[in-house]
N, C-alpha and C positions, 0 to 999 in steps of 0.2 A: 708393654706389648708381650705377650703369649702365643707364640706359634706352635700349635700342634702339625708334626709331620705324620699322614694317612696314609695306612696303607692296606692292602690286603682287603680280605672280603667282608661283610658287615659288623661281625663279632670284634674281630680286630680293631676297628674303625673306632667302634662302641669303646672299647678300653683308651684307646686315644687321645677321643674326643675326653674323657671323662678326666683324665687325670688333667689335661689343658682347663678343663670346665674349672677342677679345685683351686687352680693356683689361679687362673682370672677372677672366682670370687674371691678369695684369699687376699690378692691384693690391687682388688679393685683395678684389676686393666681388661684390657678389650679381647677378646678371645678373636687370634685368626687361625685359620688350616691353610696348611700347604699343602695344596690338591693337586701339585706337579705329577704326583707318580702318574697321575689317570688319565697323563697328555698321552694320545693314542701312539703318538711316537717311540714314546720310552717302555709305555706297556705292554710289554712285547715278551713276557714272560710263557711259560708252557702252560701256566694256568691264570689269565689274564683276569682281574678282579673289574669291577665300577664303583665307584662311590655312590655308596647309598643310603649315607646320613639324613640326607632329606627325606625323608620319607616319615623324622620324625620334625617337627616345627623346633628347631633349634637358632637361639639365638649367635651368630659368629660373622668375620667377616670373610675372605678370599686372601690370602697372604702375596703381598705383590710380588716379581720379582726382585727388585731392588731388596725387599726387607728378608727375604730369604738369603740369595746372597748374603747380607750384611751379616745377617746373624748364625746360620749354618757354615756347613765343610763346601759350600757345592759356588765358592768363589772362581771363577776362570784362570784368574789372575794364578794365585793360587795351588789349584790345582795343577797346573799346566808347570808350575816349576816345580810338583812334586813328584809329577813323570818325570819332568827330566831327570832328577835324580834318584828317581826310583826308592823314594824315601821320604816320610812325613818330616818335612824340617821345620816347622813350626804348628807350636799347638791351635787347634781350636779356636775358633774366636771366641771372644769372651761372652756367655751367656748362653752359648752352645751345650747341650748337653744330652751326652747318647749314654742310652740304656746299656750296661757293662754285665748285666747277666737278666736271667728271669726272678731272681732274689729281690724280693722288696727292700726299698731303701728309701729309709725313713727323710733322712738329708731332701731327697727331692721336694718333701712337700715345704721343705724353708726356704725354698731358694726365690727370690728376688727379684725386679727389676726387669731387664731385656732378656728373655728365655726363648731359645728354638729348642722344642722335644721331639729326641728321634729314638725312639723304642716304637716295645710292644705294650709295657706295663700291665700286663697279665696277670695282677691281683687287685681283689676287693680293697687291700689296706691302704690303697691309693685315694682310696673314695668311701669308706665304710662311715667315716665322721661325717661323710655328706651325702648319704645315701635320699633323702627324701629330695634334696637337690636333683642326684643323678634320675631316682626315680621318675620325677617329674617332667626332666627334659625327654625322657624316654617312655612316656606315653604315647601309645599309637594314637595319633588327633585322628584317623577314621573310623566309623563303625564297619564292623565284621558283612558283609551281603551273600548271598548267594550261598553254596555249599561251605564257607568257613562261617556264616553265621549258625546253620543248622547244628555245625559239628560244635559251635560251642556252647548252645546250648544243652546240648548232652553233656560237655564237658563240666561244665558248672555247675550242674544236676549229678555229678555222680562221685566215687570216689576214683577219679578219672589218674591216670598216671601215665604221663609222659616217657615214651623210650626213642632216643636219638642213635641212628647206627647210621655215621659217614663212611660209606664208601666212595664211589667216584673217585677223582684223582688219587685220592688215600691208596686207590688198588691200582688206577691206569695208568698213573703218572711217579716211575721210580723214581724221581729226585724226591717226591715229594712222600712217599711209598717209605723211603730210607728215612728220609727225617721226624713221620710222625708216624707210622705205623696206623694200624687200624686194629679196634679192640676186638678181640676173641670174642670167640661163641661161649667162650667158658665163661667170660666176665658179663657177657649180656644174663647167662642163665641164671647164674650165682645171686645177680641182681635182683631177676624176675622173683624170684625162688625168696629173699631178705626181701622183698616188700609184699610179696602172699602172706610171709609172717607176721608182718606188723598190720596188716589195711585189710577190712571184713570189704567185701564183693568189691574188691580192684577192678577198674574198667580200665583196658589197657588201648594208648592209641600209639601207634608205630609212625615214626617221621624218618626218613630213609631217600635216596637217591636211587636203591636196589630194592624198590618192596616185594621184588619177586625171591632177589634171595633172601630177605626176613619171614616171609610167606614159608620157604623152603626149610628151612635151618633156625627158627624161635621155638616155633612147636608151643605156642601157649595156650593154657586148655581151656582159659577163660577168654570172653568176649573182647574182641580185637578189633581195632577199625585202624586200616591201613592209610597213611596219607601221602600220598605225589603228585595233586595235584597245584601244586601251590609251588611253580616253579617262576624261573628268568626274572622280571623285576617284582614278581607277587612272591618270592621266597621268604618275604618277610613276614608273608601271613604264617608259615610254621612258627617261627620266634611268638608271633603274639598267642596263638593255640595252648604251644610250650610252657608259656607262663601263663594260664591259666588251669591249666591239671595241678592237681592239689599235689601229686607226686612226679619227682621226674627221675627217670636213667638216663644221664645224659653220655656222650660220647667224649672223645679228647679232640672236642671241639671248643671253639668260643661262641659260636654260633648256640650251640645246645647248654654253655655253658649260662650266656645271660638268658633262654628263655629260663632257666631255672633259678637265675638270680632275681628275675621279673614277678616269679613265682611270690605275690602276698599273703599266703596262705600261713597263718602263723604255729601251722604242727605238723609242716613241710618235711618230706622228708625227701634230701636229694641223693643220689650215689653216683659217684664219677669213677673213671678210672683211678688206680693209683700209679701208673703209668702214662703218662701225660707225652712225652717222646719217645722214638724209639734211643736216642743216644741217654745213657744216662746217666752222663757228666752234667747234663742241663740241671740246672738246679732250677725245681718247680714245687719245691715244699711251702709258697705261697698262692700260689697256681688256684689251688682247692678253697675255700673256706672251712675252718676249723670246725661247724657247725653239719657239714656234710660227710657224709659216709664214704671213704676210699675204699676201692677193693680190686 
């Protein structure tokens, strides 16, 4: 048994689901998710997420309570004498096992048997051996309609290049404001400016939660097609758009991070931040793919 623990909004979900995906084919057990976080009770955060894995046709099952408990920290029993003593007095259960930094670690993909996973796992080297695997579960099983079908056939027709600027909570919500910053206008230009060098008539398409301030503060001289409308549970049509532009800027998101890894384009070129959080104790030197351009 393989329980992935979900959390966070789709990008996250995505790294998740993916690294439970390897170790269920690896050793032929049954993939479940622990979907607790998204009990409306408990999701009660300042920026409250939904699960939104469904949306691609993935095979898994619902993690019960009983095998959570069993296998996870979130025992009652448990927990309740570790308040009282204000103190972890016994480890882990066996097969338990939480992500200890953003550093890849190779150990995870041998591990065994009964496994509850509770990270983020925020790098490709979790899944790069299984990419056509991961690919596959993560194909949008609908076609494109309406205004996302027209914009992609531009997209496909051109030498189209994706730019990703999260703002929203990134700006409105300081717990979150502190923790991941939001990327300069100097790194969005710097970007634009490294792919006019490389890419003859760049069509540029903006994905944004603020396209009035990208409108205001890009200033780019070439053809621009701004995109918001593809919000609440269609925000997943940006991801599939994303990975179809041959080029992408992506943000210090996950979100903008897999439309770029969705990206099959095989003279792809992507540019992320090289600043990934704002603390930069986090180690996130796997964060990136070695294949893409930090800056």
């Amino acid at each position: 048994m393989i329980i992935s623990w979900i959390s966070g909004g789709l990008g996250n979900q995505m790294f998740q689901y993916a690294l439970g995906k390897v170790l269920s084919h690896k050793n032929a057990e049954e993939l479940f998710l622990d979907l607790s976080g998204y009990n409306p009770f408990l999701n009660t955060k300042d920026s409250p997420r939904n699960f939104e894995l469904d949306i691609f046709k993935l095979k898994y099952s619902e993690a019960s309570r009983s095998a959570i408990v069993r296998l996870s920290d979130s025992n009652p029993v448990i927990n309740s004498i570790n308040n009282l003593f204000k103190a972890k007095i016994n480890p882990y259960p066996k097969g338990y096992v939480q992500e200890s930094s953003h550093g890849f670690k190779s150990r995870i993909l041998e591990l065994q048997g009964n496994i509850y996973l509770r990270g983020f796992w925020q790098s490709e080297k979790y899944f790069n051996q299984y990419s056509e695997l991961i690919r596959h579960d993560f194909a949008f099983p609908t076609p494109p309609t309406g205004k996302n079908k027209a914009l992609l056939l531009g997209i496909d027709n051109s030498n189209s290049v994706s730019i990703h600027v999260r703002r929203g909570d990134y700006v409105s919500n300081q717990t979150t404001n502190q923790f991941h910053g939001v990327c300069s206008l100097a790194y969005y230009r710097k970007a634009i400016k490294s792919i006019k060098d490389k890419v003859t008539n760049p069509i540029f398409y903006v994905f944004s939660d603020d396209p009035e301030w990208c409108k205001d503060n890009l200033t780019i001289a070439e053809k621009t097609t701004y995109i918001s409308h593809n919000s609440g549970e269609k925000s997943w049509e940006d991801m599939r758009l994303m990975s179809h532009c041959k080029y992408n800027i992506i943000a210090n998101s996950s979100f903008s991070w897999w439309g770029a890894w969705l990206n099959d384009n095989p003279t792809k070129i992507v540019i992320a931040p090289q600043k990934w959080f704002n603390d930069p104790s986090i180690d996130t030197q796997d964060v990136i793919p070695d294949s893409w351009l930090k800056m």
